[in-house]
N, CA, C and O atoms as CSV, one atom per row, in Angstrom:
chain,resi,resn,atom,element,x,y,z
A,1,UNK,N,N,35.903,-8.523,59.487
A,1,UNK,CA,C,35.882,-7.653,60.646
A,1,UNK,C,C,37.100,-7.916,61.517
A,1,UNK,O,O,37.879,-8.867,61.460
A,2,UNK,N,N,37.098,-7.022,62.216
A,2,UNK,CA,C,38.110,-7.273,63.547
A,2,UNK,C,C,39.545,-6.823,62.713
A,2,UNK,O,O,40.499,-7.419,63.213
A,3,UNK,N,N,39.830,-6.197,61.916
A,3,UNK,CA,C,40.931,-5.190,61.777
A,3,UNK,C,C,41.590,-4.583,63.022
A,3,UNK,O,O,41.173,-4.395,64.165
A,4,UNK,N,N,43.034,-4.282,62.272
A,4,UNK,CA,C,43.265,-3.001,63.451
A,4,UNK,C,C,43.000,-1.988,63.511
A,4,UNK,O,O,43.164,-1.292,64.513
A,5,UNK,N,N,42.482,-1.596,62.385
A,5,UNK,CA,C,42.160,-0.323,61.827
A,5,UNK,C,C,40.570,-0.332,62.062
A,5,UNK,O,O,39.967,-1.014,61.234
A,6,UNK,N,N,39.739,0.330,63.085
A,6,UNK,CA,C,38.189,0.559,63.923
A,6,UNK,C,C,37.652,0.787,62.103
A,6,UNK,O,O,36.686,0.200,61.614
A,7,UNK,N,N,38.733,1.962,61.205
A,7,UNK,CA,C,37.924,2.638,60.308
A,7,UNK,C,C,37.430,1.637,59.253
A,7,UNK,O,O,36.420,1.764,58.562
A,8,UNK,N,N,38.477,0.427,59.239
A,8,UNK,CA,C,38.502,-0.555,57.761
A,8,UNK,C,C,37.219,-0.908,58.305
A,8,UNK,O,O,36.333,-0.630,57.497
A,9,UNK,N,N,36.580,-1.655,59.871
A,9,UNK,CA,C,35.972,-2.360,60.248
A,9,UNK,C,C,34.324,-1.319,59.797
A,9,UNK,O,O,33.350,-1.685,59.139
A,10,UNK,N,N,34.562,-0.155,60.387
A,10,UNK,CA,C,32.959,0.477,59.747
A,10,UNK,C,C,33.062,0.324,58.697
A,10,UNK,O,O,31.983,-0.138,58.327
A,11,UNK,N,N,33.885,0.438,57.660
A,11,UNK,CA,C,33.849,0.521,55.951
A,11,UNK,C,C,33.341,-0.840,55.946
A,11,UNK,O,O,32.131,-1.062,55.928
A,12,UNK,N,N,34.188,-1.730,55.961
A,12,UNK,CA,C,33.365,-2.905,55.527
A,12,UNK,C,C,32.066,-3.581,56.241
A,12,UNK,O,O,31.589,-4.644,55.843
A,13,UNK,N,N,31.463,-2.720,57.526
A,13,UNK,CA,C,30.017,-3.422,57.929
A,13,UNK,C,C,29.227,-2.312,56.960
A,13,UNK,O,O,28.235,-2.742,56.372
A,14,UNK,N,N,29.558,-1.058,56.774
A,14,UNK,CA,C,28.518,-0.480,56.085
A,14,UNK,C,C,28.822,0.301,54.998
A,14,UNK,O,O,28.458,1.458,54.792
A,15,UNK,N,N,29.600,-0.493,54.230
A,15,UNK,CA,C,30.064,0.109,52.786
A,15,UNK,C,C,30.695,1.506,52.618
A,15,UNK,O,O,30.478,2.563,53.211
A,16,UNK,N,N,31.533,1.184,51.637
A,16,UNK,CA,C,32.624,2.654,50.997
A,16,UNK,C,C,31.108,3.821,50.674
A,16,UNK,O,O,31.181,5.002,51.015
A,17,UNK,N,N,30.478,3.539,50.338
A,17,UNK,CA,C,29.468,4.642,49.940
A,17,UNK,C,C,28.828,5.326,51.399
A,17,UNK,O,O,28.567,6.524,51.512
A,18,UNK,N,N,28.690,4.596,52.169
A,18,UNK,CA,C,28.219,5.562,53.335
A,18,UNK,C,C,29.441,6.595,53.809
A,18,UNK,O,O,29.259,7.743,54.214
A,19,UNK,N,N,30.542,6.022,53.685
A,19,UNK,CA,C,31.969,7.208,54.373
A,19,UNK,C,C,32.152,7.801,53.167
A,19,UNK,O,O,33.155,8.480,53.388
A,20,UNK,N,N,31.821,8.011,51.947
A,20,UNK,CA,C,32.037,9.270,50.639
A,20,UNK,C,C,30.879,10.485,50.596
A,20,UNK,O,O,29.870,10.086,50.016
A,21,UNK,N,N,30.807,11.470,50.932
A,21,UNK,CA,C,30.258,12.851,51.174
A,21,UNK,C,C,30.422,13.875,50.351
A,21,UNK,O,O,31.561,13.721,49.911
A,22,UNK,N,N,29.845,15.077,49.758
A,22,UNK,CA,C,30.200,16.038,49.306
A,22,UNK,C,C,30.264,17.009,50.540
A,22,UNK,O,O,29.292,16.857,51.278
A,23,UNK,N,N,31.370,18.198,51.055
A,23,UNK,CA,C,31.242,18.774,51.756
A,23,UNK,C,C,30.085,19.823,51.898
A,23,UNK,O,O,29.238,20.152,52.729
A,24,UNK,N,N,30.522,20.184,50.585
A,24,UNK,CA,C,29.612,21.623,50.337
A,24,UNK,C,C,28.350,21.071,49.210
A,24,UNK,O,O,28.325,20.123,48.426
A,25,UNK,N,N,27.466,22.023,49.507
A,25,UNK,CA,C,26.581,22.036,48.948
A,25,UNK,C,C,26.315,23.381,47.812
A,25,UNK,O,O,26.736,24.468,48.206
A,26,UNK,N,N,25.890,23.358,46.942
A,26,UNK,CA,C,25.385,24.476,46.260
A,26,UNK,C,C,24.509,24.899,46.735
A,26,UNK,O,O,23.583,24.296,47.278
A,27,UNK,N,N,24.747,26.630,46.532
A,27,UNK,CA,C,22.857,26.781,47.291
A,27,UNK,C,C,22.727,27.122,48.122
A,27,UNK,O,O,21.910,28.015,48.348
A,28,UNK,N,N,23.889,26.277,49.503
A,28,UNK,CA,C,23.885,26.842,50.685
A,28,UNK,C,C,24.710,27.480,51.532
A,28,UNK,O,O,25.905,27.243,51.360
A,29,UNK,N,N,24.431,28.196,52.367
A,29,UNK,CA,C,25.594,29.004,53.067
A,29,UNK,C,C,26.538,28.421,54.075
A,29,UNK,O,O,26.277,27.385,54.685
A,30,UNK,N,N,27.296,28.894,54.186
A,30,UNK,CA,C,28.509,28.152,55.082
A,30,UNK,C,C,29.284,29.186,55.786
A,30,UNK,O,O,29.822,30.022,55.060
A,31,UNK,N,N,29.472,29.310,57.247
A,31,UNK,CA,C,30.361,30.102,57.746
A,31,UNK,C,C,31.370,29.537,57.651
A,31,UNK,O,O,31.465,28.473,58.264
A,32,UNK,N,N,32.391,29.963,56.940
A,32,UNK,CA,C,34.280,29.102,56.890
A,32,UNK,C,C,34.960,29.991,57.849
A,32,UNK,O,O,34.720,31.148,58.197
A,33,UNK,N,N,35.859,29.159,58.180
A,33,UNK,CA,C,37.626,29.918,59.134
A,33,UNK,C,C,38.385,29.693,58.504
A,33,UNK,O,O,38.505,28.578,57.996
A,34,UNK,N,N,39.049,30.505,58.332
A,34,UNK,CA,C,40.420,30.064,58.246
A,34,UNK,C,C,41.214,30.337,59.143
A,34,UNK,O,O,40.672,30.670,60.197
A,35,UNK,N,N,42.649,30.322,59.133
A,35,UNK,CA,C,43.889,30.638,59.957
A,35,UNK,C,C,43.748,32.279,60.347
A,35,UNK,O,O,44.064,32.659,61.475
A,36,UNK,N,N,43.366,32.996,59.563
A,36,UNK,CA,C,43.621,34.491,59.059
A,36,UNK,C,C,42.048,35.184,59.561
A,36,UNK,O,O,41.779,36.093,60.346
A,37,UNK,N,N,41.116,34.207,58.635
A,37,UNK,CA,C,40.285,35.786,58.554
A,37,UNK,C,C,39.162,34.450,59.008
A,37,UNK,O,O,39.441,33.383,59.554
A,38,UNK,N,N,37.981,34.914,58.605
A,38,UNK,CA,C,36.618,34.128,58.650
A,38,UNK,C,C,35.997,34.844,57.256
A,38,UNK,O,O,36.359,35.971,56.916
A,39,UNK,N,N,35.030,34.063,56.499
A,39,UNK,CA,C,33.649,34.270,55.823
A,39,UNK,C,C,32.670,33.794,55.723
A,39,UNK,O,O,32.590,32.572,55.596
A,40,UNK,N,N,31.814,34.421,55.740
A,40,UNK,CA,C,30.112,33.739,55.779
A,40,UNK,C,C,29.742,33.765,53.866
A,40,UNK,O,O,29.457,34.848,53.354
A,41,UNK,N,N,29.772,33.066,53.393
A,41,UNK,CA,C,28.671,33.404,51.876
A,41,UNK,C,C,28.443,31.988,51.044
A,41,UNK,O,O,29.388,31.217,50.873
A,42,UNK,N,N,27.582,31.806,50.718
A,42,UNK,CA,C,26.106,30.858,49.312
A,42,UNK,C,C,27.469,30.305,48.491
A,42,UNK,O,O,28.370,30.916,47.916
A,43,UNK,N,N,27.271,29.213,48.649
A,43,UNK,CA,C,28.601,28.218,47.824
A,43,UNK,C,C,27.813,28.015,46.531
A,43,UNK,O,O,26.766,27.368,46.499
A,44,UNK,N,N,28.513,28.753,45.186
A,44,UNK,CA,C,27.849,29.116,44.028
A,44,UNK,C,C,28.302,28.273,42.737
A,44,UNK,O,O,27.732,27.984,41.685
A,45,UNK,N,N,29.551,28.010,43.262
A,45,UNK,CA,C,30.031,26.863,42.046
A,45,UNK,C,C,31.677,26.692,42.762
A,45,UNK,O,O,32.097,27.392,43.684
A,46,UNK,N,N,32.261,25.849,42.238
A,46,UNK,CA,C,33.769,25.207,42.142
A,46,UNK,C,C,34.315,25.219,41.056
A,46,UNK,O,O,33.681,25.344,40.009
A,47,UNK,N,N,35.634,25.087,41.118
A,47,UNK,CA,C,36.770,24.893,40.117
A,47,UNK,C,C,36.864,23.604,39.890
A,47,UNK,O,O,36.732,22.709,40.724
A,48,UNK,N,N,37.172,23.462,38.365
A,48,UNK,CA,C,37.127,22.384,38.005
A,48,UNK,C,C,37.915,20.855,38.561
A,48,UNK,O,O,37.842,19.631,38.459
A,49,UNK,N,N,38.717,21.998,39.227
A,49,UNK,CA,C,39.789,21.388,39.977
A,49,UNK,C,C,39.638,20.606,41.609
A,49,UNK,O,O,40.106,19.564,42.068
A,50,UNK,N,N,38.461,22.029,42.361
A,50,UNK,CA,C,37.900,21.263,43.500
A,50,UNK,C,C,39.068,22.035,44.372
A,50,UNK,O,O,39.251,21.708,45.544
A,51,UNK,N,N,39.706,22.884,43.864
A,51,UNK,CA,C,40.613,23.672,44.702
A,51,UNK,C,C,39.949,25.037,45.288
A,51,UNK,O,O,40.127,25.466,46.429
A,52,UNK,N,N,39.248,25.558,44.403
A,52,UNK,CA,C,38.539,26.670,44.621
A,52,UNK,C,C,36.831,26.386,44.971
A,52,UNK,O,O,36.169,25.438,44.549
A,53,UNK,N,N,36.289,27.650,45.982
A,53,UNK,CA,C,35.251,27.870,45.589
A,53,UNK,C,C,34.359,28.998,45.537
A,53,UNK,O,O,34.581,29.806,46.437
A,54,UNK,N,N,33.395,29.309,44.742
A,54,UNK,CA,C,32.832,30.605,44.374
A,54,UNK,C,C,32.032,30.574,45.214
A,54,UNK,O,O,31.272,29.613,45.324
A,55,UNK,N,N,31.988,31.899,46.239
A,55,UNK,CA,C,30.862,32.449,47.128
A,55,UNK,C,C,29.887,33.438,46.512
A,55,UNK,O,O,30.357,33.883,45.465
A,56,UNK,N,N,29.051,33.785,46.714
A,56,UNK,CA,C,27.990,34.779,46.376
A,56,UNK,C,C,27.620,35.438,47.975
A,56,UNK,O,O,27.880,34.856,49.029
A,57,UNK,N,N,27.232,36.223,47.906
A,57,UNK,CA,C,26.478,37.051,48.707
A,57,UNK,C,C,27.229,37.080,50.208
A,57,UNK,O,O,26.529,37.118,51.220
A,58,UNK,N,N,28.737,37.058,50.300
A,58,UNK,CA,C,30.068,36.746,50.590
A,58,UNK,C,C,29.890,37.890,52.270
A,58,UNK,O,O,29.376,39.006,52.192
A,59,UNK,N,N,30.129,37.629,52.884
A,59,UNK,CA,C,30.556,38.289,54.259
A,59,UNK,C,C,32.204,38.166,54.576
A,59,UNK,O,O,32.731,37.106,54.239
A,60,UNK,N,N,32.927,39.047,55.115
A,60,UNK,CA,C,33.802,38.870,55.449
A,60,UNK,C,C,33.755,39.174,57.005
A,60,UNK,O,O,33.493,40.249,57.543
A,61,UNK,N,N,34.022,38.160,57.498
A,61,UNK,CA,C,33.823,38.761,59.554
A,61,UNK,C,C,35.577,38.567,59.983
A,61,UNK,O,O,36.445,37.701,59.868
A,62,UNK,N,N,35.404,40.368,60.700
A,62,UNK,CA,C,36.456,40.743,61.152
A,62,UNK,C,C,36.194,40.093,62.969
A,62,UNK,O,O,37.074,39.693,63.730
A,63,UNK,N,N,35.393,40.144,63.111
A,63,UNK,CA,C,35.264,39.610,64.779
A,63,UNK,C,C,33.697,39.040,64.799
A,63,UNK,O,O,32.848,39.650,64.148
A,64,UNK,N,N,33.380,37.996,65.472
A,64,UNK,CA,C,32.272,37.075,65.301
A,64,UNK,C,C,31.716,36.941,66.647
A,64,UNK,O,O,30.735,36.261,66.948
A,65,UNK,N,N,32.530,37.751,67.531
A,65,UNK,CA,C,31.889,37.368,69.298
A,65,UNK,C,C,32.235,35.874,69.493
A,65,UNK,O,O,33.323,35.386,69.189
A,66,UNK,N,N,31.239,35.227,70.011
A,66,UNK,CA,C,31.855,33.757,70.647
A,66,UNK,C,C,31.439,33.298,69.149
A,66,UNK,O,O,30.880,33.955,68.271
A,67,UNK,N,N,31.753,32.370,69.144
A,67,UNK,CA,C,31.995,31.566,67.322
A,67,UNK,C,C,30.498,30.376,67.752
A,67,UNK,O,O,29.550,30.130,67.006
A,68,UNK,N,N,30.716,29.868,69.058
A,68,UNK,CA,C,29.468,29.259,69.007
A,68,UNK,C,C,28.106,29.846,69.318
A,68,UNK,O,O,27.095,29.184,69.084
A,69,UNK,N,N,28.037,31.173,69.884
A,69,UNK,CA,C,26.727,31.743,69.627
A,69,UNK,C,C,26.512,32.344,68.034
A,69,UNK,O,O,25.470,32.477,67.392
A,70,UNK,N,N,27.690,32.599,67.728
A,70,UNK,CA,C,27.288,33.198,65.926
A,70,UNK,C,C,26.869,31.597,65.349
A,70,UNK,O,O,25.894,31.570,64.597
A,71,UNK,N,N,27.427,30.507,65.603
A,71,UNK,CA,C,26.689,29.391,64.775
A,71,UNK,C,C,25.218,28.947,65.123
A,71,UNK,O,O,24.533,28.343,64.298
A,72,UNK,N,N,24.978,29.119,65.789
A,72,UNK,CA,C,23.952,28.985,66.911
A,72,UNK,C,C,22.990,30.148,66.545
A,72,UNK,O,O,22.013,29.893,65.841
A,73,UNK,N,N,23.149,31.048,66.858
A,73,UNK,CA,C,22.068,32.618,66.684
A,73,UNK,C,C,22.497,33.647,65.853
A,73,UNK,O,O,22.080,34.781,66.089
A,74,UNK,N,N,23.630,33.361,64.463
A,74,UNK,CA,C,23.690,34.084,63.854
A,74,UNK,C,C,24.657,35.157,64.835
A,74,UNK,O,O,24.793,35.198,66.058
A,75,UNK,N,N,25.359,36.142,63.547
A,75,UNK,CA,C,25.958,37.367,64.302
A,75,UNK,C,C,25.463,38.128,65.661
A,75,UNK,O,O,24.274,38.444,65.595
A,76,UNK,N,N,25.957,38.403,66.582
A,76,UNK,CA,C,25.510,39.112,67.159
A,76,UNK,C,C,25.673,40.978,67.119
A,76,UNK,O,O,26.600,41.609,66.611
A,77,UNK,N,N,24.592,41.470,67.746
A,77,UNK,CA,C,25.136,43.450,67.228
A,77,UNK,C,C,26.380,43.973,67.179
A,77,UNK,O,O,26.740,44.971,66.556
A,78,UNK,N,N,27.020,43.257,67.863
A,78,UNK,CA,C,28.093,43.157,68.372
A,78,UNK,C,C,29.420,43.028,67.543
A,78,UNK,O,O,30.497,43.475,67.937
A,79,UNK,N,N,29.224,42.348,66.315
A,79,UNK,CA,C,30.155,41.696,65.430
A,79,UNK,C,C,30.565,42.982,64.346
A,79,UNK,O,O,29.940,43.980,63.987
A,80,UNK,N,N,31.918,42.453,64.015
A,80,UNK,CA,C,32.401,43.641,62.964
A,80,UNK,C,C,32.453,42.587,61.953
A,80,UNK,O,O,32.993,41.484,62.034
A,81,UNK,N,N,31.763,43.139,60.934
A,81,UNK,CA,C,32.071,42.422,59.395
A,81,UNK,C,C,31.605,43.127,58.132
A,81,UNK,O,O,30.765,43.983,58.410
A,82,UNK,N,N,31.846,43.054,56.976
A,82,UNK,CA,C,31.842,43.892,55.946
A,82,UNK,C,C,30.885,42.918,54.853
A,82,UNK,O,O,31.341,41.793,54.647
A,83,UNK,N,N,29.895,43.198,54.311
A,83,UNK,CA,C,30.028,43.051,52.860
A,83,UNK,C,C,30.726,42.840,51.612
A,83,UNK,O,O,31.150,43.860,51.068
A,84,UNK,N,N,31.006,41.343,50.846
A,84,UNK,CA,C,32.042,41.880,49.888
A,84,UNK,C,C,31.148,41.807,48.924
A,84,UNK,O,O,30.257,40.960,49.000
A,85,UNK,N,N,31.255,42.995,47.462
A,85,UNK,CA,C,29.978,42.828,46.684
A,85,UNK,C,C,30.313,42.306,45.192
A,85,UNK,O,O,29.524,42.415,44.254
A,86,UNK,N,N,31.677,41.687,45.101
A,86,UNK,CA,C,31.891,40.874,44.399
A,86,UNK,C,C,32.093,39.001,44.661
A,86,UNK,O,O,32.453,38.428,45.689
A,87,UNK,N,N,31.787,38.525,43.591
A,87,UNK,CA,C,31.787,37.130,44.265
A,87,UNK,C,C,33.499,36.697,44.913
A,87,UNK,O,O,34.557,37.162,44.489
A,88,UNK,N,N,33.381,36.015,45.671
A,88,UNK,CA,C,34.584,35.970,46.923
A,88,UNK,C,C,35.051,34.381,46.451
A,88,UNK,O,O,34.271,33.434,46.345
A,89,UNK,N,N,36.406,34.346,46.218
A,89,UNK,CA,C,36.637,33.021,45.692
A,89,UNK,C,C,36.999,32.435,46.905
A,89,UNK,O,O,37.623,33.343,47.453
A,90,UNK,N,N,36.994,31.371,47.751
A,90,UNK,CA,C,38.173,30.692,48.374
A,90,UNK,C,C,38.735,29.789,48.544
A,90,UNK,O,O,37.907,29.164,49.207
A,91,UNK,N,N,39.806,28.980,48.441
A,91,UNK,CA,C,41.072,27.959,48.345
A,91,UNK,C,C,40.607,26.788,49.241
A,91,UNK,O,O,40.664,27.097,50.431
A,92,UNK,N,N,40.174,25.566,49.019
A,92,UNK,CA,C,39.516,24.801,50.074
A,92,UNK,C,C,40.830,24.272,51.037
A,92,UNK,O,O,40.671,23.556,52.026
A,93,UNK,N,N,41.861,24.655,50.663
A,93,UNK,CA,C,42.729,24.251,51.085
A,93,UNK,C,C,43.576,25.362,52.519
A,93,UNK,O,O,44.543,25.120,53.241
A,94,UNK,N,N,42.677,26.547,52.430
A,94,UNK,CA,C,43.099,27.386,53.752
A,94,UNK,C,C,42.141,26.914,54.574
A,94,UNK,O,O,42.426,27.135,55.751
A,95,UNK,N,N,40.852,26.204,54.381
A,95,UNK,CA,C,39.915,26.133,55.318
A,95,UNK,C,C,40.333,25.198,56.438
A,95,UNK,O,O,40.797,24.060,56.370
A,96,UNK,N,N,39.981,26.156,57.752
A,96,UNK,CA,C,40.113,25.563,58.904
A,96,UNK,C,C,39.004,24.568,59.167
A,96,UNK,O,O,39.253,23.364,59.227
A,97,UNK,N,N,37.763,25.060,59.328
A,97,UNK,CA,C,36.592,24.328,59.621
A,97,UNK,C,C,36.003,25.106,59.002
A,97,UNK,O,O,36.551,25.954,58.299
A,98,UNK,N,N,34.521,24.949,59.165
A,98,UNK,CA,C,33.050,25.575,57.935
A,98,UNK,C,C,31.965,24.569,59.024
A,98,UNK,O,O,32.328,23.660,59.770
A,99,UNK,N,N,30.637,25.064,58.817
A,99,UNK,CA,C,29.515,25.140,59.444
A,99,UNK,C,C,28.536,25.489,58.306
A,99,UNK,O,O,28.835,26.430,57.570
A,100,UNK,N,N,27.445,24.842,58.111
A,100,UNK,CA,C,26.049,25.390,57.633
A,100,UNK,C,C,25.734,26.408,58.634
A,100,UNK,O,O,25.697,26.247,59.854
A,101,UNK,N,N,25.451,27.758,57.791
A,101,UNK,CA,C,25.145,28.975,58.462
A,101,UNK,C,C,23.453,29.527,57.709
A,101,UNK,O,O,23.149,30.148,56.691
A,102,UNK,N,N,22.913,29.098,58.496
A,102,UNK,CA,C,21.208,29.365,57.774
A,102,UNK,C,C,21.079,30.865,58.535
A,102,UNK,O,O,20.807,31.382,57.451
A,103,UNK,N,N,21.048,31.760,59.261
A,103,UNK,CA,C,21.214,32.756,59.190
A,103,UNK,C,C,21.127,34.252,58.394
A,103,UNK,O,O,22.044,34.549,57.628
A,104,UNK,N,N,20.063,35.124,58.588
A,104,UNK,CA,C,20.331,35.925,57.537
A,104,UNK,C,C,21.463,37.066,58.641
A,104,UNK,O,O,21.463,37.249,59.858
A,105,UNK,N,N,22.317,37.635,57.539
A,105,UNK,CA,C,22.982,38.336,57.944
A,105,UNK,C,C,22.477,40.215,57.717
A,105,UNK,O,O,22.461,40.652,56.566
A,106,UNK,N,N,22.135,41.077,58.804
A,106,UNK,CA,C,21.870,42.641,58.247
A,106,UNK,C,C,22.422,43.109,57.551
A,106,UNK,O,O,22.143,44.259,57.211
C-alpha cells in the first residue's frame, strides 16, 4: 500500500478482478452518444474484434430534450427520433458515454 498511484493502492487492497468489467451486456438496452448523433437499441452481439457492436431494435434520436430526464423517464413527447429497422452496427470507439436505458420507446 501507500503508492503514488490511489489506483495501484485499490487494486492491490481489492484485487485486479474487482476493477475488470464487461461494459455491455447482451440483452440489454443502452442509450449511447456520440460526438454526432445519439442511439437507443438491445446490444445483440460484437465483433470478434470488440470494435463493433450489433444493435437490434435500434432508435436513432435526433433530439432527446434534457438527456437527464430521457435517462431518467425515458423520451419525452417531445423528442424527435426515428426507428432504424435494420440491425444498427456501432464502432465502440465513437462512443461518447452510454447508459442502461430500460425504457420502452413508442
Amino acid at each position: 500500500m501507500d503508492h503514488e498511484n490511489p489506483v495501484l493502492d485499490w487494486i492491490e487492497e481489492h484485487g485486479m478482478d474487482a476493477a475488470i468489467f464487461e461494459p455491455f451486456v447482451l440483452g440489454k438496452r443502452y442509450y449511447f452518444r456520440t460526438a454526432v448523433y445519439a442511439v437507443i437499441g438491445t446490444v445483440a452481439g460484437y465483433s470478434s474484434s470488440g470494435a463493433f457492436l450489433k444493435l437490434d431494435d435500434a432508435i436513432f434520436v435526433r433530439d432527446d430534450g434534457s438527456y437527464s430526464e430521457t435517462v431518467e423517464s425515458g423520451l419525452p413527447d417531445s423528442a424527435s427520433y426515428e426507428a432504424i429497422t435494420k440491425p444498427q452496427f456501432l464502432h465502440v470507439a465513437v462512443i461518447a458515454d452510454f447508459v442502461e436505458y430500460p425504457h420502452d420507446v413508442a
